[in-house]
Chimera marker file (.cmm) of the C-alpha trace (Angstrom):
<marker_set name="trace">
<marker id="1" x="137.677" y="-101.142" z="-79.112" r="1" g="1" b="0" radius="0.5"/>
<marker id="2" x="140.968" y="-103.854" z="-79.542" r="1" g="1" b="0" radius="0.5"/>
<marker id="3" x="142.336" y="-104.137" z="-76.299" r="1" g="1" b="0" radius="0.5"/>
<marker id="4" x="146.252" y="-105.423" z="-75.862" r="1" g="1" b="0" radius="0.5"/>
<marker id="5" x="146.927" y="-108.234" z="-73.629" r="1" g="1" b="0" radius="0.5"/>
<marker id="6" x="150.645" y="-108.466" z="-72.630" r="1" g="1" b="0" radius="0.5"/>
<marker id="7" x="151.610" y="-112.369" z="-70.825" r="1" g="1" b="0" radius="0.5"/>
<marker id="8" x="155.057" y="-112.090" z="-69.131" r="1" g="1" b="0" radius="0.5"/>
<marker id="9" x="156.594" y="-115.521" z="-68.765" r="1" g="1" b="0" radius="0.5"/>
<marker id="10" x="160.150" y="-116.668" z="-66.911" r="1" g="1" b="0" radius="0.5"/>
<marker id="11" x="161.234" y="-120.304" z="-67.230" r="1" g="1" b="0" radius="0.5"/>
<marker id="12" x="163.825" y="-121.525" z="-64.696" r="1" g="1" b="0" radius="0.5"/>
<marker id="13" x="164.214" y="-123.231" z="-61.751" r="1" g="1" b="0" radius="0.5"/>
<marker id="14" x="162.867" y="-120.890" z="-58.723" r="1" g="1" b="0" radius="0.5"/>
<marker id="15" x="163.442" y="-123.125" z="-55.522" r="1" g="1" b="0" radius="0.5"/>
<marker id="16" x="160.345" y="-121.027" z="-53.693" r="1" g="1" b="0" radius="0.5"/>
<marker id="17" x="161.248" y="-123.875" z="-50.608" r="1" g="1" b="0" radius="0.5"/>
<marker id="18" x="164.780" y="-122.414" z="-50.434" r="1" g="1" b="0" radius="0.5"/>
<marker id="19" x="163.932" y="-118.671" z="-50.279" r="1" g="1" b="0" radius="0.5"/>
<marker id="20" x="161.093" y="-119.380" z="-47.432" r="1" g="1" b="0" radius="0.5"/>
<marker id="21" x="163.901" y="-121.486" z="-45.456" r="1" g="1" b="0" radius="0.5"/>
<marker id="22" x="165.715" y="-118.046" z="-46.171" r="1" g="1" b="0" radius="0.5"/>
<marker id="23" x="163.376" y="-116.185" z="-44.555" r="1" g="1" b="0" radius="0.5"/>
<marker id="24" x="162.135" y="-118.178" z="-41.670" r="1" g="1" b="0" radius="0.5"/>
<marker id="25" x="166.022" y="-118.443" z="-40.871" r="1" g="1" b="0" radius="0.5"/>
<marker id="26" x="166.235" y="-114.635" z="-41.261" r="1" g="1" b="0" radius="0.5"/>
<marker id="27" x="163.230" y="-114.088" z="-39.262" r="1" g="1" b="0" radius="0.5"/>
<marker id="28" x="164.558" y="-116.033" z="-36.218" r="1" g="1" b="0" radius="0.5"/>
<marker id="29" x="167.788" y="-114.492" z="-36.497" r="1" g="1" b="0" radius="0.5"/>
<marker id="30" x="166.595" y="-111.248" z="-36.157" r="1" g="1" b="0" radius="0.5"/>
<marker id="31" x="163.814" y="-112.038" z="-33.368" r="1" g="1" b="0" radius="0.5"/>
<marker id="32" x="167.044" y="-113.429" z="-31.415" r="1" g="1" b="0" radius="0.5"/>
<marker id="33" x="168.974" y="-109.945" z="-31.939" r="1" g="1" b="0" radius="0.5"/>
<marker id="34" x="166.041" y="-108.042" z="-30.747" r="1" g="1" b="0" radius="0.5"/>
<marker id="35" x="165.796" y="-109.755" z="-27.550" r="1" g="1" b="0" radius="0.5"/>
<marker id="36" x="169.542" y="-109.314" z="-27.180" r="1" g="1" b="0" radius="0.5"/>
<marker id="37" x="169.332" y="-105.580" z="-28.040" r="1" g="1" b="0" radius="0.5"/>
<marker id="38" x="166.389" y="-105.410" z="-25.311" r="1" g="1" b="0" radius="0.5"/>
<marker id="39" x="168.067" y="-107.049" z="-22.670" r="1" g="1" b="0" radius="0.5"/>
<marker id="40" x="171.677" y="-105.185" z="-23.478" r="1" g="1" b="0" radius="0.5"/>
<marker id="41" x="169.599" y="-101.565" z="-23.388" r="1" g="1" b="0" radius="0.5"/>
<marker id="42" x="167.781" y="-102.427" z="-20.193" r="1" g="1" b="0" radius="0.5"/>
<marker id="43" x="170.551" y="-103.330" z="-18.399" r="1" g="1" b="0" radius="0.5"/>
<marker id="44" x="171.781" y="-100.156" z="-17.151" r="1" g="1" b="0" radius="0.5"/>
<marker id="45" x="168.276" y="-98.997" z="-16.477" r="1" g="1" b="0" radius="0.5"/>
<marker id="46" x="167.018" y="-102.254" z="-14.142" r="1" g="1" b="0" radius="0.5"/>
<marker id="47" x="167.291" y="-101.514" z="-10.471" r="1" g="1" b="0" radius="0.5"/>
<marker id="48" x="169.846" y="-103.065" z="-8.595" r="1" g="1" b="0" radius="0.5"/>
<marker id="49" x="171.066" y="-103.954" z="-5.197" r="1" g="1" b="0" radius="0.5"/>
<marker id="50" x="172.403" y="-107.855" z="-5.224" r="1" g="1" b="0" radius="0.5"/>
<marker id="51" x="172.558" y="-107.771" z="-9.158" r="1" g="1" b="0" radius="0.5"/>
<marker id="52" x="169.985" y="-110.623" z="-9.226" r="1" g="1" b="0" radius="0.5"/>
<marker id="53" x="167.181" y="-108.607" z="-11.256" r="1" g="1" b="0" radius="0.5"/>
<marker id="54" x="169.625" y="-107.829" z="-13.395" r="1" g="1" b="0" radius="0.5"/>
<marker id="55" x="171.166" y="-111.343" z="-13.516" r="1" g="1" b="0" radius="0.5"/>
<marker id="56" x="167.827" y="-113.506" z="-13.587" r="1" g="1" b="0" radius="0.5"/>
<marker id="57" x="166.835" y="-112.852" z="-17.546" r="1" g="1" b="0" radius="0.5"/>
<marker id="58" x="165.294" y="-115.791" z="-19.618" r="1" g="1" b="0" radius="0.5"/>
<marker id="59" x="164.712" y="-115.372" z="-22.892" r="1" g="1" b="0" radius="0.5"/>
<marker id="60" x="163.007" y="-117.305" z="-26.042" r="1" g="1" b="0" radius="0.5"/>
<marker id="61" x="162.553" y="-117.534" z="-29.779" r="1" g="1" b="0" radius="0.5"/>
<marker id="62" x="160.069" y="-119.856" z="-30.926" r="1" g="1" b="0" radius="0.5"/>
<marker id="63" x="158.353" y="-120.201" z="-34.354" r="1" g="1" b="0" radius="0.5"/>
<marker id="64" x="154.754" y="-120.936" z="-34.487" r="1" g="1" b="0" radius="0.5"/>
<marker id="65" x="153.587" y="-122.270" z="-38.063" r="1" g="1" b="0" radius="0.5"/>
<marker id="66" x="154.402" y="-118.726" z="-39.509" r="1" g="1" b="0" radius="0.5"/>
<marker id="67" x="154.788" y="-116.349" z="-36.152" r="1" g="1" b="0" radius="0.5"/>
<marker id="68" x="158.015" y="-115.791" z="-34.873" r="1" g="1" b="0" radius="0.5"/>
<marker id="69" x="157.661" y="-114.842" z="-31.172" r="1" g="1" b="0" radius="0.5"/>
<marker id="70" x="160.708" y="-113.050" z="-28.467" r="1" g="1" b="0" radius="0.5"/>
<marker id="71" x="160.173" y="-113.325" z="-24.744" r="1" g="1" b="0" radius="0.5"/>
<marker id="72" x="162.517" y="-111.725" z="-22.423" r="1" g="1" b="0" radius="0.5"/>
<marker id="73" x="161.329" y="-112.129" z="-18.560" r="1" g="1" b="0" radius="0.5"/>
<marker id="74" x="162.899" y="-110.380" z="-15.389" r="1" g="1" b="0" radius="0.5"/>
<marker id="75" x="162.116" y="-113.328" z="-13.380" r="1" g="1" b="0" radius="0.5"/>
<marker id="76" x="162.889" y="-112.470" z="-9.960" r="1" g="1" b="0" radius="0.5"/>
<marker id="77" x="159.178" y="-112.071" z="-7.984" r="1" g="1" b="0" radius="0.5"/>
<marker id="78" x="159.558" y="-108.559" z="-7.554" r="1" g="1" b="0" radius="0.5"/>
<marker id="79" x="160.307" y="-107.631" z="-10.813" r="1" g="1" b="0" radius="0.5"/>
<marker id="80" x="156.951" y="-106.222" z="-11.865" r="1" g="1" b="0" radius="0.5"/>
<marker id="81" x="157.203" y="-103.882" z="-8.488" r="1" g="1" b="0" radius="0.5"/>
<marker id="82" x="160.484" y="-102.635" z="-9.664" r="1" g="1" b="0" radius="0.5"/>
<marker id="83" x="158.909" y="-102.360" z="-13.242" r="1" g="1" b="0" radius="0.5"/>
<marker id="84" x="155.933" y="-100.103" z="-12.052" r="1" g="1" b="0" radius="0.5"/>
<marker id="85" x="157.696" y="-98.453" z="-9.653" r="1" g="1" b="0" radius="0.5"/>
<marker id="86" x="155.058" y="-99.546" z="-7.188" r="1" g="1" b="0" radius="0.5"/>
<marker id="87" x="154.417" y="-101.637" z="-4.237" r="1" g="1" b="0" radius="0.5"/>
<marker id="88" x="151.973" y="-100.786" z="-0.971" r="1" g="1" b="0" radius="0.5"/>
<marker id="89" x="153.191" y="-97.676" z="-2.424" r="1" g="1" b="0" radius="0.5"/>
<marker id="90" x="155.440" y="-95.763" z="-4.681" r="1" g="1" b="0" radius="0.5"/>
<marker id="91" x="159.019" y="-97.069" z="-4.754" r="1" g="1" b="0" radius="0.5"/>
<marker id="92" x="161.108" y="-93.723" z="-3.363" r="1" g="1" b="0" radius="0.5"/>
<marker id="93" x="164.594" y="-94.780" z="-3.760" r="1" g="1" b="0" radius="0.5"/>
<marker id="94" x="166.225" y="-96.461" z="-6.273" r="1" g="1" b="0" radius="0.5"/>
<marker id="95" x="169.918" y="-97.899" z="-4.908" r="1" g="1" b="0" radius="0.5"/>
<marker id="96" x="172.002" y="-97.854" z="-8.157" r="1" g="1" b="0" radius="0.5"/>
<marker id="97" x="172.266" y="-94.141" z="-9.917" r="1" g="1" b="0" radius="0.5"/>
<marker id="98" x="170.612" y="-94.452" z="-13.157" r="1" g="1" b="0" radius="0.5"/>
<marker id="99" x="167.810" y="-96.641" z="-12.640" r="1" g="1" b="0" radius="0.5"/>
<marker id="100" x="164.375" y="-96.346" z="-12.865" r="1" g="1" b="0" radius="0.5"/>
<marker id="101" x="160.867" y="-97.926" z="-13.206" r="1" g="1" b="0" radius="0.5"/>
<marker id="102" x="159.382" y="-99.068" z="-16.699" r="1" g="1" b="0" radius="0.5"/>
<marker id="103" x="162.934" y="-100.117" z="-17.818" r="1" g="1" b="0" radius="0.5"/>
<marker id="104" x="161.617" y="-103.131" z="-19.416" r="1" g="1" b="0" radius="0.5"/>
<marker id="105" x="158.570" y="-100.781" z="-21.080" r="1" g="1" b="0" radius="0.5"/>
<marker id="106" x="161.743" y="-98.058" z="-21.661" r="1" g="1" b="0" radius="0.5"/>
<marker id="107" x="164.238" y="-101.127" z="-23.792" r="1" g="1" b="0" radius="0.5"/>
<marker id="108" x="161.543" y="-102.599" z="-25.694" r="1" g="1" b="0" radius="0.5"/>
<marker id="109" x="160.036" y="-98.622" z="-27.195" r="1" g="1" b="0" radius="0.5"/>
<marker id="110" x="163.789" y="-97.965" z="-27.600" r="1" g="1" b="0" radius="0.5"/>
<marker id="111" x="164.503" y="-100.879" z="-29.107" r="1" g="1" b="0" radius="0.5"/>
<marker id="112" x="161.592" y="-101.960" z="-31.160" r="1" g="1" b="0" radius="0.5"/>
<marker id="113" x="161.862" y="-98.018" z="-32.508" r="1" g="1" b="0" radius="0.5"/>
<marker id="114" x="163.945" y="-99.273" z="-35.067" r="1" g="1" b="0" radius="0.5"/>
<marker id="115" x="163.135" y="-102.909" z="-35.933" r="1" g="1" b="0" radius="0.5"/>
<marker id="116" x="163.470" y="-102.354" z="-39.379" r="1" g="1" b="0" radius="0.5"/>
<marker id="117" x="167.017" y="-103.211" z="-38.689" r="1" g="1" b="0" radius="0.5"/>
<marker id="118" x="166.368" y="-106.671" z="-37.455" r="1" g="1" b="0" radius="0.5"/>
<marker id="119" x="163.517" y="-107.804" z="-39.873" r="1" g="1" b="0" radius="0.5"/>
<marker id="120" x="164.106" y="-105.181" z="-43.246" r="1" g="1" b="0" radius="0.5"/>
<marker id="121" x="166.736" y="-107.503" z="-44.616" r="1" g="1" b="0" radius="0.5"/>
<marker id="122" x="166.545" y="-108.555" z="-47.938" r="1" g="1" b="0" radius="0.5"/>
<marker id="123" x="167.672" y="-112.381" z="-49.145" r="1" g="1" b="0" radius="0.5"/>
<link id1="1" id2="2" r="1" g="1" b="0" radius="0.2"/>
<link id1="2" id2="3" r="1" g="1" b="0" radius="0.2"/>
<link id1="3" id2="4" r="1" g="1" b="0" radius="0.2"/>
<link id1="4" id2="5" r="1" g="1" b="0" radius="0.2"/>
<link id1="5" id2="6" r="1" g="1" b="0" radius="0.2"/>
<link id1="6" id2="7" r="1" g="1" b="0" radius="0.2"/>
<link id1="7" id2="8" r="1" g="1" b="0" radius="0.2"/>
<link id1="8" id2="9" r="1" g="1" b="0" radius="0.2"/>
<link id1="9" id2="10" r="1" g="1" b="0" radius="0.2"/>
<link id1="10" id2="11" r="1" g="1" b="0" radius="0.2"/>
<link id1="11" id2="12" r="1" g="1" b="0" radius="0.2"/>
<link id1="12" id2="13" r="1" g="1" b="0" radius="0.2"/>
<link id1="13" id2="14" r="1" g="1" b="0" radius="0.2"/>
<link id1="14" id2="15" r="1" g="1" b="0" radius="0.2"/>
<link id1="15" id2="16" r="1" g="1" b="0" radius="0.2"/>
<link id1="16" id2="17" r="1" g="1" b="0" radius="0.2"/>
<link id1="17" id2="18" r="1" g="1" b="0" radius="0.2"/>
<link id1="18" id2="19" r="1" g="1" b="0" radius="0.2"/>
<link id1="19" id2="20" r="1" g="1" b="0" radius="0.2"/>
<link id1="20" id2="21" r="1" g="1" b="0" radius="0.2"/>
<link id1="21" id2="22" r="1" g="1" b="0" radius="0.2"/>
<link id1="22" id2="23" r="1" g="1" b="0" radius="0.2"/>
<link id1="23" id2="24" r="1" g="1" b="0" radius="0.2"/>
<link id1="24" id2="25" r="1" g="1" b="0" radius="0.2"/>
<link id1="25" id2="26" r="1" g="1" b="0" radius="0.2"/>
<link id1="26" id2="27" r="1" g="1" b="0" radius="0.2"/>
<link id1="27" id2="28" r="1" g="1" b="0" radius="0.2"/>
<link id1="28" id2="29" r="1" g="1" b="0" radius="0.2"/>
<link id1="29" id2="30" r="1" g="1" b="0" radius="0.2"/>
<link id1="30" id2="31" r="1" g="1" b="0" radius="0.2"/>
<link id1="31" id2="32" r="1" g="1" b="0" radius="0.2"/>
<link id1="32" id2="33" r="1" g="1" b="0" radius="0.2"/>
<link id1="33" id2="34" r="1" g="1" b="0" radius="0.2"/>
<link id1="34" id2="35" r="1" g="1" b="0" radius="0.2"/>
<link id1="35" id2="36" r="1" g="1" b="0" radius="0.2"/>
<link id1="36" id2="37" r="1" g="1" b="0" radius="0.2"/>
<link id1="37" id2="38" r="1" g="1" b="0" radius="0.2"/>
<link id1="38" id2="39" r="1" g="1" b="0" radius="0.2"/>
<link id1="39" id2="40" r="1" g="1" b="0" radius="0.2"/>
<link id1="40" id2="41" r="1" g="1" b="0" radius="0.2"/>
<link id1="41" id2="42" r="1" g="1" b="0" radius="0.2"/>
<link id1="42" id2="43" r="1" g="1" b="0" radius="0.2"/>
<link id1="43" id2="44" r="1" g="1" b="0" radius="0.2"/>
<link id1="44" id2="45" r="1" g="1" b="0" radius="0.2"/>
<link id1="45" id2="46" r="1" g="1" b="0" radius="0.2"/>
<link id1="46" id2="47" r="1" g="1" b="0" radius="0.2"/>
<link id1="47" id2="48" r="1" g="1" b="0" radius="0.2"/>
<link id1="48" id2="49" r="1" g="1" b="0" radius="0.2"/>
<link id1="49" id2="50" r="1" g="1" b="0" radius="0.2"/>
<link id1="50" id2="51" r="1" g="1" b="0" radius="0.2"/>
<link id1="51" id2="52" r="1" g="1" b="0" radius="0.2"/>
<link id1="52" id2="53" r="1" g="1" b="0" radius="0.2"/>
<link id1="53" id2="54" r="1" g="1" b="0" radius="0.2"/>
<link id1="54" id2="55" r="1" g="1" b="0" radius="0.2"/>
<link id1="55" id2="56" r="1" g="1" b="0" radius="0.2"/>
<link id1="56" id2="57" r="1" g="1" b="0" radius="0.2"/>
<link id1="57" id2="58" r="1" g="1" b="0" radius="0.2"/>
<link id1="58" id2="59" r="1" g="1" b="0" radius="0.2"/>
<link id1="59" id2="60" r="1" g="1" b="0" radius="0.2"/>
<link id1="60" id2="61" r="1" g="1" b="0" radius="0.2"/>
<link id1="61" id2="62" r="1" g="1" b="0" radius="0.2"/>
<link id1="62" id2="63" r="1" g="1" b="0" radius="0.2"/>
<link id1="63" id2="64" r="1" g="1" b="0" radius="0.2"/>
<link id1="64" id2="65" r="1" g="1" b="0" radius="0.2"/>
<link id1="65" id2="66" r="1" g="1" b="0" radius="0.2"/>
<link id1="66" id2="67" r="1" g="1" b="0" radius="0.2"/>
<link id1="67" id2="68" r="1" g="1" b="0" radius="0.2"/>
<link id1="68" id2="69" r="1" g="1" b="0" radius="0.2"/>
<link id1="69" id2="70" r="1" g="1" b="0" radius="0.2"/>
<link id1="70" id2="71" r="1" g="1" b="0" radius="0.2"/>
<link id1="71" id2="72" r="1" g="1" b="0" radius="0.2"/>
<link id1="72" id2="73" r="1" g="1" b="0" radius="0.2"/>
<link id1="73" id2="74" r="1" g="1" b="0" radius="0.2"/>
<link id1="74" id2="75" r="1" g="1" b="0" radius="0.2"/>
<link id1="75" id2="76" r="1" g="1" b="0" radius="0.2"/>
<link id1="76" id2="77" r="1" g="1" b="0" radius="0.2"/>
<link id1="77" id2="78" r="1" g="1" b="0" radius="0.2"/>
<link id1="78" id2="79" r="1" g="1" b="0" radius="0.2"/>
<link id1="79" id2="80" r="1" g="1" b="0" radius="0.2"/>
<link id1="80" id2="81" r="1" g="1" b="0" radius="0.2"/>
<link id1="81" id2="82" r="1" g="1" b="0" radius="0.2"/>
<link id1="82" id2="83" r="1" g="1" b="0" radius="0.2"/>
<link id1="83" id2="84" r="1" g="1" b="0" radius="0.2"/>
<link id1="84" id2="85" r="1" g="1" b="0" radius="0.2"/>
<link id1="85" id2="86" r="1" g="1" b="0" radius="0.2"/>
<link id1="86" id2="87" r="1" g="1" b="0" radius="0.2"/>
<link id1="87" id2="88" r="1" g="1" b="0" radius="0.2"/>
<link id1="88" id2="89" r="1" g="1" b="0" radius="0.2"/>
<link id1="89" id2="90" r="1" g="1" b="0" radius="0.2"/>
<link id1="90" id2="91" r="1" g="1" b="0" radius="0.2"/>
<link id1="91" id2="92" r="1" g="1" b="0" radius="0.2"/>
<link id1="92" id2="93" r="1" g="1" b="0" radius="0.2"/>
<link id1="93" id2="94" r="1" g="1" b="0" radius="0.2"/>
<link id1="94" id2="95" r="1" g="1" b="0" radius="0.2"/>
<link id1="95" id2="96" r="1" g="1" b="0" radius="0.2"/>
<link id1="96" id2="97" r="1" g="1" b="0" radius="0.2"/>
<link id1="97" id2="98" r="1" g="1" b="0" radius="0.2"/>
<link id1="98" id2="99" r="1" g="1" b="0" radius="0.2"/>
<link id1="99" id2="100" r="1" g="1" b="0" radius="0.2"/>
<link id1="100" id2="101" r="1" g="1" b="0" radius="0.2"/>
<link id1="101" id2="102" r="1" g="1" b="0" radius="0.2"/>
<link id1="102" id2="103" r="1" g="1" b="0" radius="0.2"/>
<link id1="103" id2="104" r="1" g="1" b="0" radius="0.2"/>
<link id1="104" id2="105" r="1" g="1" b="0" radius="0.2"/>
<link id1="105" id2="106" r="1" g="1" b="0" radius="0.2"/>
<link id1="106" id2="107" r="1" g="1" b="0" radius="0.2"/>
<link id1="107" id2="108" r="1" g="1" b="0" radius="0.2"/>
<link id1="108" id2="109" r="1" g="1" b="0" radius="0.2"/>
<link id1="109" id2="110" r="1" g="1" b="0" radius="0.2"/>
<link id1="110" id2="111" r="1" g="1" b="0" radius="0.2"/>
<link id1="111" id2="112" r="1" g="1" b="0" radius="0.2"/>
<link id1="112" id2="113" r="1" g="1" b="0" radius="0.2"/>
<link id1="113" id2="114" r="1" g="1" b="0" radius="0.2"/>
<link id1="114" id2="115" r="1" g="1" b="0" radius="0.2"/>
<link id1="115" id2="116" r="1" g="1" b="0" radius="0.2"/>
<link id1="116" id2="117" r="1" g="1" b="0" radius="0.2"/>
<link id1="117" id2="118" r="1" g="1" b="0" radius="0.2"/>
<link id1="118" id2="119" r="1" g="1" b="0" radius="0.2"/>
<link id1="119" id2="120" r="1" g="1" b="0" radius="0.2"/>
<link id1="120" id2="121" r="1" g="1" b="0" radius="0.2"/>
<link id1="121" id2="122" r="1" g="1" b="0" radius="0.2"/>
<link id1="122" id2="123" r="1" g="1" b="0" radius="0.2"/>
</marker_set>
């Protein structure tokens, strides 16, 4: 039985170096915006009575080899209290209207929902 072999060849100059730099850069860029988005959306969720929960945020982008990693940290010691909504016991009262437990767990879902956005970008 003949069989039909088709070869597809493109000559040019494909700089494969610039299009990863491309991407890495996009990559960062949109791990950055994430975090951003997270913080921004969990802002008027995070408990508050001096503001310092609220005020005492770090946050990172690094790049490992080819992993792009976000860290946002509420870095106040009782932060994972306020998180959980627990201490010795439940937390009962929340000071500021419109706050809550899990608003960290709440951002991130909310925002990671649609992370297409940051990362679906095309060079």
């Amino acid at each position: 039985m003949p069989t039909i072999k088709v070869s597809v060849k493109k000559e040019g100059n494909f700089d494969f170096a610039d299009k990863t730099a491309k991407v890495q850069l996009q990559t960062l860029s949109g791990m950055r915006q994430l975090i951003e988005d997270i913080h921004r959306t969990s802002r008027p969720k995070t408990p508050m009575l001096t503001g310092d929960l609220r005020g005492d945020v770090r946050k990172a982008v690094q790049r490992f080899g080819s992993t792009v990693r976000g860290t946002i940290e509420w870095a106040r010691p009782y932060a994972w209290y306020q998180e959980r909504g627990y201490t010795n016991g439940p937390v009962r009262r929340y000071t500021t209207p419109g706050t809550q437990a899990h608003f960290a767990e709440t951002s991130v879902k909310e925002v990671t929902s649609s992370s297409k956005k940051y990362f679906g970008k095309k060079i």
